[in-house]
C-alpha positions in Angstrom: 36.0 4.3 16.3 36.2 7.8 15.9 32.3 8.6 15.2 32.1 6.4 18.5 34.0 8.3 20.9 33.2 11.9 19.0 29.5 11.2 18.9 28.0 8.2 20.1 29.5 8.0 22.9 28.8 11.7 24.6 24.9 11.1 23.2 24.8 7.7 24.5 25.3 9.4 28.6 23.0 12.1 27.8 20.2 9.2 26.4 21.1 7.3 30.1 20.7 10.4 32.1 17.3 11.3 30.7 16.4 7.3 30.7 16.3 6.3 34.3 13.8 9.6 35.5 11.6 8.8 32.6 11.9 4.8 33.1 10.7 4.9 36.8 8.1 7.2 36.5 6.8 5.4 33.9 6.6 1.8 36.2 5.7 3.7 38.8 3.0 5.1 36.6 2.1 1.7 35.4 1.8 -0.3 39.1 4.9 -2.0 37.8 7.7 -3.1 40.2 10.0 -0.2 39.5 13.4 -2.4 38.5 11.1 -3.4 35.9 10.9 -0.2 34.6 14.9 -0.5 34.8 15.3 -3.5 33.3 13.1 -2.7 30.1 15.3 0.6 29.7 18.3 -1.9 29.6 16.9 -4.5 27.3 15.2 -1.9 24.5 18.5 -0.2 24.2 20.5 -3.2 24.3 18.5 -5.9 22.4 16.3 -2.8 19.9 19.2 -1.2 19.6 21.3 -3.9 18.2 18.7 -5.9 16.0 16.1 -3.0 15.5 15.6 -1.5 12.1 15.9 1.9 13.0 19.3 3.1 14.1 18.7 6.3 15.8 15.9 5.2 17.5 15.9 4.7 21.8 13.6 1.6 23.0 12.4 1.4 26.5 9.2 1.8 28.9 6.5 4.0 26.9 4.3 6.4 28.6 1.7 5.1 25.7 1.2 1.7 27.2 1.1 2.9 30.6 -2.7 2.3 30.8 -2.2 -0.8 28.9 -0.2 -2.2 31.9 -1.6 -0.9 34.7 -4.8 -3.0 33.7 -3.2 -5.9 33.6 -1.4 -5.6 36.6 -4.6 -4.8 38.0 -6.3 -7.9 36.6 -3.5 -10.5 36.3 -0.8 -9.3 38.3 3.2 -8.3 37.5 4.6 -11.6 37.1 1.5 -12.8 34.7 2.0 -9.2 32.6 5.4 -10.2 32.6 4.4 -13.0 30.5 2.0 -11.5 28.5 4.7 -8.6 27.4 6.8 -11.8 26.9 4.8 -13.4 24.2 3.6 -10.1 22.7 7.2 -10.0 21.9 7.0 -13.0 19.9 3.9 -12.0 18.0 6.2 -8.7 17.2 8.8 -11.1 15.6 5.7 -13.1 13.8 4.6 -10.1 12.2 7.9 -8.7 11.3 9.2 -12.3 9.4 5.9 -12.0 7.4 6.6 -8.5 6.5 3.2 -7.2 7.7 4.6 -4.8 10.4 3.7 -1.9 8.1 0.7 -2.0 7.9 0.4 -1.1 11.3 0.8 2.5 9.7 -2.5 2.0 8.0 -4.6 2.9 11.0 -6.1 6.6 10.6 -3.8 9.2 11.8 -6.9 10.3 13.5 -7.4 7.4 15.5 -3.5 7.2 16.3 -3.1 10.7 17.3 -6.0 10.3 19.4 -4.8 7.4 20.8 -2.3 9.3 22.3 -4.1 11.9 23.6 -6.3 10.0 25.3 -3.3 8.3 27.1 -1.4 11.6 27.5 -4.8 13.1 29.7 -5.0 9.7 31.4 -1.4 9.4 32.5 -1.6 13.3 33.3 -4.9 13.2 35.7 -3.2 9.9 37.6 -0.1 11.2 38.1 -1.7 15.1 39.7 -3.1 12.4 42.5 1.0 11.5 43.1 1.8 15.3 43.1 -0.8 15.7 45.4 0.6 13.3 47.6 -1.9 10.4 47.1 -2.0 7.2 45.1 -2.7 6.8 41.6 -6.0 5.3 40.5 -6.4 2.6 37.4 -8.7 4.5 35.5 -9.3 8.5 34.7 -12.8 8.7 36.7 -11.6 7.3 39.9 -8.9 9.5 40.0 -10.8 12.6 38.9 -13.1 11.7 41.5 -10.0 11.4 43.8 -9.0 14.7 43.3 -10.6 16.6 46.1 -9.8 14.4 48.9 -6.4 15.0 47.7 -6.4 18.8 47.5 -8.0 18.4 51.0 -5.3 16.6 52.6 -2.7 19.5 52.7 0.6 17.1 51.3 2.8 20.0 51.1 6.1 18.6 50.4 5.0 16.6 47.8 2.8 19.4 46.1 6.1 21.5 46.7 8.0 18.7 44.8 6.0 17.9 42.1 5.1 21.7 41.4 8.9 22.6 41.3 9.6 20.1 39.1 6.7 20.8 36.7 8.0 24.5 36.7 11.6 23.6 36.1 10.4 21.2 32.9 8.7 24.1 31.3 11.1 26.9 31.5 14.2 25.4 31.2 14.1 25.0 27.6 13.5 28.6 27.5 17.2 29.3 28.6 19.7 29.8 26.0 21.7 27.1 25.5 20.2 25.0 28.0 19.0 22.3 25.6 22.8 21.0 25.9 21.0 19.1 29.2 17.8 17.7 29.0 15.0 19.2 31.2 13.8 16.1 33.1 17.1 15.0 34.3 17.8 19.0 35.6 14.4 19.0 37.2 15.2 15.4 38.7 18.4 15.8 40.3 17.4 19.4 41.2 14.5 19.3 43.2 16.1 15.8 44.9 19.0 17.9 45.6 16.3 20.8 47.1 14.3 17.8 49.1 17.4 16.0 50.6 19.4 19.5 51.9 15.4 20.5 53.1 14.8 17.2 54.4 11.2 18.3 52.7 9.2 14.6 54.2 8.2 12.7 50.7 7.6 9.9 49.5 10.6 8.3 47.7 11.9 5.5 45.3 12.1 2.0 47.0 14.5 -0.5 45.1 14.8 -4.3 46.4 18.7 -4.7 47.5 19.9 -6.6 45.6 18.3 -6.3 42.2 18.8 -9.2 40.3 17.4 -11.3 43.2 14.6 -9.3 43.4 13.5 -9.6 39.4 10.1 -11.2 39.1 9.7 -14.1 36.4 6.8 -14.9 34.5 4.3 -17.0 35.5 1.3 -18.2 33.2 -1.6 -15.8 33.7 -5.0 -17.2 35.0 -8.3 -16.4 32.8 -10.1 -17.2 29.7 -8.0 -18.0 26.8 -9.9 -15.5 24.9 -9.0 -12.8 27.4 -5.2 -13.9 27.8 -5.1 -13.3 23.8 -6.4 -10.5 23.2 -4.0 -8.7 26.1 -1.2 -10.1 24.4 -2.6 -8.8 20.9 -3.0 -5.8 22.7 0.1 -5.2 24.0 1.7 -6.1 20.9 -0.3 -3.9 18.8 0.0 -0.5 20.6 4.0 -1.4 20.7 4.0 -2.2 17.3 1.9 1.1 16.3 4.0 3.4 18.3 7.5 2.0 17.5 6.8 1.9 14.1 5.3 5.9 14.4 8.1 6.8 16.4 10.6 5.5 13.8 9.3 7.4 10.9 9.3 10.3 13.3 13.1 9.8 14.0 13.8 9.6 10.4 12.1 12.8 9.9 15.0 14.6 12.3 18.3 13.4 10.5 20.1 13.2 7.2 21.3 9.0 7.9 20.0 5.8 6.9 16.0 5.5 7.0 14.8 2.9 9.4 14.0 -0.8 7.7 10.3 -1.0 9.5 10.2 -4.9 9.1 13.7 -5.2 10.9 12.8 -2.9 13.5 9.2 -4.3 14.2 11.6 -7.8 15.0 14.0 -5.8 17.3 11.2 -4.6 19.1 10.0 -8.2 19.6 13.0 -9.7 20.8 13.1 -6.8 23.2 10.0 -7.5 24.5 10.2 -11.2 24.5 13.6 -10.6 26.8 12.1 -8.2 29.0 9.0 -10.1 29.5 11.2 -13.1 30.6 13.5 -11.4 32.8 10.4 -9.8 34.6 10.6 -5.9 32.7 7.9 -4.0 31.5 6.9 -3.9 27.8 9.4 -2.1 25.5 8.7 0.3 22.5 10.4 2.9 20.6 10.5 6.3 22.3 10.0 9.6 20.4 11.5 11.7 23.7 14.5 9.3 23.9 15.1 9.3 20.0 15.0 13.0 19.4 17.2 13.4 22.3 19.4 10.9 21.0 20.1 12.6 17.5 19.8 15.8 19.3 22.6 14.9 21.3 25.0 14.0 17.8 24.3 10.3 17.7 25.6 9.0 14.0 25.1 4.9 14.7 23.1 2.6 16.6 26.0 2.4 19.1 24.2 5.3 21.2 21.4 3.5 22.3 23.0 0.5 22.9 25.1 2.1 24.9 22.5 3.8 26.5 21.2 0.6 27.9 25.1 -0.5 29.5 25.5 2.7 31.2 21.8 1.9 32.7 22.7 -1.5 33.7 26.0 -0.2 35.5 24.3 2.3 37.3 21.2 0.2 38.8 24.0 -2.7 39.8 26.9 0.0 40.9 25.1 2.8 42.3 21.2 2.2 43.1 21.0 3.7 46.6 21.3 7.1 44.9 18.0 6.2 43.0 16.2 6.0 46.5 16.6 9.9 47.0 14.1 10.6 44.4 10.8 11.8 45.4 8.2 9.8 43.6 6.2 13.2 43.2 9.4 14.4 41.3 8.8 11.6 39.1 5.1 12.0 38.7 6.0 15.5 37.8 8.2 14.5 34.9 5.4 12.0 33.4 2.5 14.9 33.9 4.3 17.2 31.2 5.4 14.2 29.4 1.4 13.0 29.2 0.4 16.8 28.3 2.6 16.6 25.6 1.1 13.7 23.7 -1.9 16.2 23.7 -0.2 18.2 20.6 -2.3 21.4 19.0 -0.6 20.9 15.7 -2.1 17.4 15.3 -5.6 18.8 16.2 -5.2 22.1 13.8 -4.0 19.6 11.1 -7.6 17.2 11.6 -9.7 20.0 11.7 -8.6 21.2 8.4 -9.0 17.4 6.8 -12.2 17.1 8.9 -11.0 14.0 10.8 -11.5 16.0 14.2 -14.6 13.9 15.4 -12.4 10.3 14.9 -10.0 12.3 17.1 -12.4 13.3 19.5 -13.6 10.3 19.7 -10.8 8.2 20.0 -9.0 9.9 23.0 -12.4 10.5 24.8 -13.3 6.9 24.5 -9.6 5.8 25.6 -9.7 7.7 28.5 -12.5 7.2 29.6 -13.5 3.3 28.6 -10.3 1.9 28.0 -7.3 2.1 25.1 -8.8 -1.2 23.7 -12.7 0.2 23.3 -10.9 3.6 22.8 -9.2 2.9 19.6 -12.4 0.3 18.5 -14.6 3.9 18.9 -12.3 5.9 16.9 -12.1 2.8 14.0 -15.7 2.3 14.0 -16.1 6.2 13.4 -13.4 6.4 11.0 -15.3 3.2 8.5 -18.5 4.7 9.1 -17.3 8.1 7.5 -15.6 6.5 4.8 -18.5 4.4 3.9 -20.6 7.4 4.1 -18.7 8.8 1.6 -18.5 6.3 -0.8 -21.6 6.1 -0.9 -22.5 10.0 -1.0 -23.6 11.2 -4.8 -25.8 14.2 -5.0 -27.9 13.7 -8.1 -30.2 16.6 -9.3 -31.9 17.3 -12.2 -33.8 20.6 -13.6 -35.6 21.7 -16.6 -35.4 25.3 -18.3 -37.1 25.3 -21.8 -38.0 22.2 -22.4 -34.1 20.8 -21.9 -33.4 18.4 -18.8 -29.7 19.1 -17.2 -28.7 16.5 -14.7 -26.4 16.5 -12.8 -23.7 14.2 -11.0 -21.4 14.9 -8.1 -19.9 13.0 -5.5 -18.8 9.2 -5.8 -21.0 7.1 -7.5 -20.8 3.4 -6.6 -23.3 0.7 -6.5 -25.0 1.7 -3.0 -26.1 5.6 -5.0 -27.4 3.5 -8.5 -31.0 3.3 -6.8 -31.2 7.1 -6.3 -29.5 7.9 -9.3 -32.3 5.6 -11.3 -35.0 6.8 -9.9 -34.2 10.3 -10.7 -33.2 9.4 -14.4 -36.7 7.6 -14.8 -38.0 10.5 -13.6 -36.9 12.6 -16.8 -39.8 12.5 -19.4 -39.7 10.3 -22.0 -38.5 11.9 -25.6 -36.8 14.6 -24.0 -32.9 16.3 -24.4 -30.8 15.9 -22.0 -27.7 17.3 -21.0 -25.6 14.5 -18.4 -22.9 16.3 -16.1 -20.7 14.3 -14.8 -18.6 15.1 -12.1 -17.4 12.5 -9.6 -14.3 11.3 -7.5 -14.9 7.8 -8.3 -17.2 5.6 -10.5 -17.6 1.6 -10.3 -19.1 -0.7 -13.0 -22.4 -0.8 -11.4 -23.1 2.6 -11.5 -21.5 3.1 -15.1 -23.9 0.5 -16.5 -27.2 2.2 -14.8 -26.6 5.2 -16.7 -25.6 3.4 -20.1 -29.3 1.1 -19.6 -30.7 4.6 -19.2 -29.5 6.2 -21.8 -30.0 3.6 -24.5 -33.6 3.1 -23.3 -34.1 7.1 -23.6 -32.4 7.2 -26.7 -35.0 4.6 -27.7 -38.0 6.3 -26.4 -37.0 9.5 -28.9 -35.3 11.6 -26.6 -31.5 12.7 -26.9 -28.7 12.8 -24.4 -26.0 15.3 -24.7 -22.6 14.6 -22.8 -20.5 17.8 -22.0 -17.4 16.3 -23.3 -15.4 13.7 -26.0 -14.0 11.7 -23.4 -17.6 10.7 -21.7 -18.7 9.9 -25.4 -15.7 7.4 -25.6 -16.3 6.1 -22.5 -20.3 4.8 -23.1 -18.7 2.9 -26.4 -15.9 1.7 -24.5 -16.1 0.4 -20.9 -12.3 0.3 -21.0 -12.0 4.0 -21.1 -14.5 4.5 -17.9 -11.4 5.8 -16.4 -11.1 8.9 -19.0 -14.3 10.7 -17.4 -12.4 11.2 -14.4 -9.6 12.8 -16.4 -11.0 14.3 -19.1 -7.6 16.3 -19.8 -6.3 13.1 -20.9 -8.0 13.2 -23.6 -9.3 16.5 -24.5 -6.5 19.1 -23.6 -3.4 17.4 -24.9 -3.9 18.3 -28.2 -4.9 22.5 -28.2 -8.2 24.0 -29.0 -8.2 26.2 -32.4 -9.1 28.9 -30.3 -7.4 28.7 -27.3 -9.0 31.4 -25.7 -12.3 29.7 -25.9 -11.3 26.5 -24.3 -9.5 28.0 -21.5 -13.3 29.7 -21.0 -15.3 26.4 -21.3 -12.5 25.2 -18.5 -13.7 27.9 -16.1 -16.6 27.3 -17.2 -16.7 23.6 -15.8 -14.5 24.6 -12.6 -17.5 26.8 -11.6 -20.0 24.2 -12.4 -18.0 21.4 -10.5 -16.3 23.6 -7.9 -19.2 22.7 -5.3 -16.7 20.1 -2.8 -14.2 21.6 -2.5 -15.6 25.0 -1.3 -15.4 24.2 2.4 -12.0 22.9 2.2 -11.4 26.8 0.4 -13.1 28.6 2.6 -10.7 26.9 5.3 -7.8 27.7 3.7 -9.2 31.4 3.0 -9.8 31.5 7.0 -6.7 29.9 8.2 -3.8 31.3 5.9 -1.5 29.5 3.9 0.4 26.5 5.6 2.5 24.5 3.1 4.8 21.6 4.0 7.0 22.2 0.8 8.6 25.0 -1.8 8.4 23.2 -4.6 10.9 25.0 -7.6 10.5 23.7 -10.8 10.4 24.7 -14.6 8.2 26.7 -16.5 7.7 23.6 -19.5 3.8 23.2 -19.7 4.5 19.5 -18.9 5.7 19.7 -15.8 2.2 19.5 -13.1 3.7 19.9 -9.9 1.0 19.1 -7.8 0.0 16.1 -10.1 4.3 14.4 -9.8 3.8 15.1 -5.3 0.2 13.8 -5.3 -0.8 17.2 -3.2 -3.5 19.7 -2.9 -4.4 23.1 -2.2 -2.1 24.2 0.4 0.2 21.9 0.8 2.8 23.4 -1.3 4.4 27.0 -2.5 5.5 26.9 -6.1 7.9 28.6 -7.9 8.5 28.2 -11.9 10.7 29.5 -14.2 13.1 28.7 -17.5 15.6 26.0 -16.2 14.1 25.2 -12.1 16.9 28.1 -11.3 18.1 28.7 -7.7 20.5 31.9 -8.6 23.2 31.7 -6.0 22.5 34.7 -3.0 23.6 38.0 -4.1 22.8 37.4 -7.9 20.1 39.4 -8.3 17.8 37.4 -8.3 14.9 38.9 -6.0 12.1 37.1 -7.0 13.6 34.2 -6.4 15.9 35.0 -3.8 12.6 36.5 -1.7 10.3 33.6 -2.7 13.3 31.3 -0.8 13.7 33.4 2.2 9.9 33.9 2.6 9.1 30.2 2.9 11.8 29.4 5.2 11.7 32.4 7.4 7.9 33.0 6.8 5.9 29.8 6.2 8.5 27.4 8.1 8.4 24.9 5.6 9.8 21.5 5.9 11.7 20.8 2.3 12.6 22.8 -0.7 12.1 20.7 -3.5 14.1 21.6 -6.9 12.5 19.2 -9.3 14.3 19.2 -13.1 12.9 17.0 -16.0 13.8 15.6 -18.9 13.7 16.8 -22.3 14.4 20.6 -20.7 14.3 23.2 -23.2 16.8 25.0 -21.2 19.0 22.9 -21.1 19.1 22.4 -25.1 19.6 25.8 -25.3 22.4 26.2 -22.9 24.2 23.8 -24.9 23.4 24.8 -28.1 24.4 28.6 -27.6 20.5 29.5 -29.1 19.4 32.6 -27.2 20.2 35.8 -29.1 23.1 38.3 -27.4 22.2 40.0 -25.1 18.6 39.0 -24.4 17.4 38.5 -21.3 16.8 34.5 -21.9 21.2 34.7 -22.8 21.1 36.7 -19.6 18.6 34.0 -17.4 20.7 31.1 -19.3 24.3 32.4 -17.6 23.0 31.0 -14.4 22.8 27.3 -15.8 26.8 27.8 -17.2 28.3 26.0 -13.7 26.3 23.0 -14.5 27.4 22.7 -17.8 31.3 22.8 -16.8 30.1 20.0 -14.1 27.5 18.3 -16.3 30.7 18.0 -19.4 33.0 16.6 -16.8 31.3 13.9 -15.2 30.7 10.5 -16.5 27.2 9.1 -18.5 24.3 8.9 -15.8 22.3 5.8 -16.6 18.3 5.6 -15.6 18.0 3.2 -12.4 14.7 1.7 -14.3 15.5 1.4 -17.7 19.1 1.6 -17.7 19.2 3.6 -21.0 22.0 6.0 -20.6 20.8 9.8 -20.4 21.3 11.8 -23.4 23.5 15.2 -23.0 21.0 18.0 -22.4 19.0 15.2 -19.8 22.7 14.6 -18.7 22.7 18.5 -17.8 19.3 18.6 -16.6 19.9 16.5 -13.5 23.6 18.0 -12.8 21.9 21.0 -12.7 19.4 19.9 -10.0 22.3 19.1 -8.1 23.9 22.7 -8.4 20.6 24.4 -7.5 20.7 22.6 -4.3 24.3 23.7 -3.8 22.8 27.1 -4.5 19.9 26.9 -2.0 22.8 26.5 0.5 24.3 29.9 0.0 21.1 31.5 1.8 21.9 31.9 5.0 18.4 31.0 6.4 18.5 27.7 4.3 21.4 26.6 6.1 20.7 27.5 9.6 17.3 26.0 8.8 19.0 22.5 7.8 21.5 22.0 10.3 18.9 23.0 12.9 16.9 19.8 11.6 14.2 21.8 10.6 14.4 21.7 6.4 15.1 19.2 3.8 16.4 19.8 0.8 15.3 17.4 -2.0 16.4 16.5 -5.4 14.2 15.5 -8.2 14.4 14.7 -12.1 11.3 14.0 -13.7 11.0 11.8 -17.1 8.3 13.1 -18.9 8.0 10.3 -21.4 7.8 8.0 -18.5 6.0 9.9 -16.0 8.1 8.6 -13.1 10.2 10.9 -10.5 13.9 10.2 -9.4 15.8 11.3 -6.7 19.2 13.3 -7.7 21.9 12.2 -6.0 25.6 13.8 -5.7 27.8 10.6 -6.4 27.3 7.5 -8.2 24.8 6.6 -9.7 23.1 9.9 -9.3 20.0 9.0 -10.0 17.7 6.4 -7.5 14.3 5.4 -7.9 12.0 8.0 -5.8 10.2 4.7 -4.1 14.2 3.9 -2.4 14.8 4.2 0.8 18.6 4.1 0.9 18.1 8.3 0.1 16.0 10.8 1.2 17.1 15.2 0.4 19.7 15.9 2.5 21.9 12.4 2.3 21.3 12.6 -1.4 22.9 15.6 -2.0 25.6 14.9 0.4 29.0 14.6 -1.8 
């Protein structure tokens, strides 16, 4: 009860004040009755609130199916949408009880994001007619062609409206402080305010009476049963796909429980299936609501439903203070709010993956064709590419006295074996040979082309020389195929004599095979350094950082040394402590990662007393002493897979994981970074034996399988 009336309850009015702006200008946007915008607000935060998976997260009208429903208003009229919304709702629940709601994340983040860009320039362009004064159009053309008979017309109170309310949107946020309030609700009640004490002649919101006489029920719609289905697959889809985004996008803003995706995908259903029956517009999960929502202090999933009471309340107790809005204050609102799903850092992102095109596009071919032909571009672009590059392999061979050096890049599946063949048959008969293998992936077909060739050169009297052990092992076994695309598998775990000359013939083969991933350097090189992540870990030779995060170059800022030490601020530590502050005040990265392992060296030697007095490893070691008191005076920690119980110095090794986070908090950047929302701070324990991760946690049983989702960083380490 407390959390409810400290927390909830305070977040739950601020959700409901910023709800009912957003959820008539998005019917209005839509060509919906606007009590169904209304009533969807009510049910989402009601119905998705109480059954959804995600507890943080605010349902209602999205701006992202706004073009969705204005077609089918258009084509079938509001009470037939009403049904369709109504048994998209029930395909929701289908595909939540079968536990395939996830793999509505599948879909390219290219396609996705452009999804929503195509909406957000839609949604913008129809809603400037309103601000203008006129009426929205159903599609982007009409109403760009609308455009100058609207500048032309001279509406000056609503251009003054809509303007204002635009200008208030932006710069409030800018105010110190002012965040406490949310910017649509200040421009809202505002520029009403300024219109009513003006009497400034606008259009304004019209609701019926007496509102739950006025509700429109479904009514089967009229058409082709083909047609009818794929609206409601439709609808249920691009709810699905943005609930389910916005949901891991809530999760990414608080330290609670992480959403159950399944459960929420059947919330969302139910919603919809309600709303659809009672006559309200489609529901979804709502990133502005959400973030609002756990901006505001929410802790449970009492906010939101709430939320959707205080709406209820309002429409029933207290509509006729609605009907002062000017719609052009409205369509002011849902201009900045379709801008906004146009977001830079999603198109800087693409460009440096090279997934701008399928972005491109996507949000060109919703807008301008439909969201339905839209996101069928961007897929269609997005297999195409992939199947281009599975079947890319750039195959060259060349002769310098008298020996034959081919070479193999790329990924080599069965649609390259033809040109791969034809340039091995093109190698003289009797000749050596030198193969260079180099490729991202390799499928049975393509390994059994090069084995027929070699064995028929071999028999012709030529020689084939492979440039390492492993590709040897791999021709006599086709078990080990796998091996040539890890050579240091096999080849580096046990040192060279001379170690000096391996590590040579290793930069010897990154030059030779360093070819793809030059662009993607040269983009780095050109845009600067961007990581998501300082990862500190230990110097042990075992440990592969990049290998244990499945990363690449750039994602993440490293730091090693004896032990994955995080000397507490003011130790002296300035490597360290400047690496820390650096990537937090610097790069803005979005976790600190303190990753220990098992079998530590340090550790042993902590325990055992080994370094000499008064070297500097003795000196180093003093840091790890406050884990040892803590690691001596807790109980066993047991593995979560194996349930072996940890030995002493692995004992240590995640206690001291635990104190390094502890640590981190004693910058004062880290913590204002972290209750800001803006870092995460992540434990991790590494079994080298067993190559798996764990998460560290600060209370029984300390130790989770990394794959959980009961735990992410900053609830982990919570005491």
């Amino acid at each position: 009860m407390r959390v409810l009336l400290r927390h909830d309850l305070p977040a739950s009015l601020v959700v409901f004040l910023i709800a009912v702006p957003l959820s008539l200008g998005i019917a209005a946007a839509s060509g919906a009755p606007l009590i169904a915008g209304l009533v969807a607000a009510v049910v989402g935060g009601i119905v998705a609130g109480a059954l959804g998976g995600s507890p943080l997260q605010v349902s209602g009208p999205a701006a992202g199916l706004t073009v969705v429903v204005a077609g089918l208003v258009s084509q079938y009229g509001w009470a037939a949408t009403a049904a369709i919304t109504c048994a998209a709702g029930f395909l929701q629940i289908l595909l939540g009880v079968t536990r395939i709601g996830r793999l509505a994340l599948s879909l390219s983040p290219a396609v996705v994001h452009g999804m929503l860009a195509g909406i957000g320039v839609t949604i913008a362009v129809q809603q400037l007619q309103v601000v203008l004064g006129g009426r929205a159009q159903s599609s982007l053309l009409a109403n760009l062609a609308g455009l100058p008979e609207q500048l032309l017309a001279h509406h000056a109170g609503s251009v003054l409206v809509g303007v204002l309310t635009v200008i208030i949107l932006l710069s409030w946020p800018r105010l110190p402080k002012a965040n406490i309030i949310p910017a649509p609700l200040v421009a809202v009640v505002a520029v009403t305010a300024l219109a009513a004490l003006f009497m400034v002649d606008v259009t304004r919101v019209d609701l019926p009476n007496s509102p739950l006489q006025e509700l429109v029920l479904p009514v089967m719609p009229r058409g082709g049963a083909l047609e009818i289905a794929t609206a409601v697959l439709t609808v249920a889809l691009v709810a699905s796909v943005e609930s389910l985004l916005s949901a891991v996008a809530v999760d990414k803003l608080h330290r609670g429980k992480r959403s159950n995706l399944d459960r929420e995908l059947i919330g969302q259903g139910a919603a919809n299936a309600i709303s659809g029956a009672l006559g309200g517009m489609p529901v979804t999960g709502v990133i502005v609501r959400s973030s609002t929502n756990v901006a505001a202090g929410a802790r449970t999933r009492a906010s939101a439903i709430l939320h959707g009471v205080w709406i209820a309340l309002f429409v029933l107790a207290a509509g006729a203070m609605l009907e002062l809005i000017p719609m052009a204050a409205l369509a002011g609102v849902l201009l900045v709010t379709g801008l906004r799903l146009v977001q830079l850092a999603h198109i800087r992102t693409l460009r440096r993956h090279d997934e701008l095109l399928v972005y491109v596009v996507t949000a060109a071919g919703v807008a301008v064709l439909g969201l339905a032909e839209g996101v069928l571009a961007g897929l269609a672009l997005a297999l195409g590419r992939v199947l281009y590059r599975l079947a890319r392999a750039t195959v060259t061979a060349t002769e310098q006295g008298g020996i034959w050096t081919v070479r193999i890049r790329g990924t080599l599946v069965f649609l390259g074996v033809a040109s791969l063949v034809r340039t091995l048959r093109a190698i003289p008969s009797g000749t050596v040979v030198r193969l260079d293998l180099r490729v991202d992936h390799l499928d049975h077909a393509a390994y059994e082309a090069i084995e027929d060739w070699r064995r028929g050169h071999l028999a012709r009297g030529g020689s084939v020389e492979l440039n390492r052990a492993a590709f040897r092992a791999a021709l006599r076994d086709d078990s080990a195929r796998a091996r040539w695309l890890h050579p240091w598998q096999q080849d580096q775990l046990v040192p060279e004599p001379d170690q000096r000359v391996s590590m040579l013939d290793g930069i010897r083969e990154f030059e030779a095979s360093a070819e793809p991933i030059r662009p993607m350097m040269a983009k780095l090189a050109a845009d600067g350094q961007r990581p998501t992540q300082l990862f500190i870990t230990c110097a042990d030779s075992r440990i592969v950082p990049n290998l244990i995060t499945t990363s690449g170059p750039g994602d993440q800022f490293c730091v090693r040394n004896v032990g994955n030490l995080v000397p507490p601020y003011g130790s002296n530590s300035n490597s360290v402590a400047a690496t820390v502050e650096y990537a937090v005040e610097v790069l803005g990265v979005a976790s600190i990662v303190v990753c220990g392992h098992s079998h530590c060296g340090a550790a042993n030697a902590a325990l055992d007393n080994a370094p000499s007095e008064g070297s500097a490893l003795q000196s180093w070691l003093r840091h790890l002493e406050p884990s040892v008191r803590r690691s001596l005076a807790r109980p066993d920690i047991v593995d979560p897979v194996s349930g072996a119980k940890l030995s002493t110095a692995d004992k240590l090794s995640v206690t001291n994981v635990a104190v390094q986070l502890e640590n981190l908090r004693s910058f004062a950047c880290v913590r204002k970074a972290e209750e800001e929302g803006r870092l995460e701070l992540v434990g991790l324990w590494f079994d080298i034996g067993a190559a798996a991760a764990r998460l560290v946690l600060e209370r029984e049983p300390y130790l989770v399988r990394a794959d959980e989702e009961l735990a992410t960083a900053g609830t982990a380490t919570d005491r």
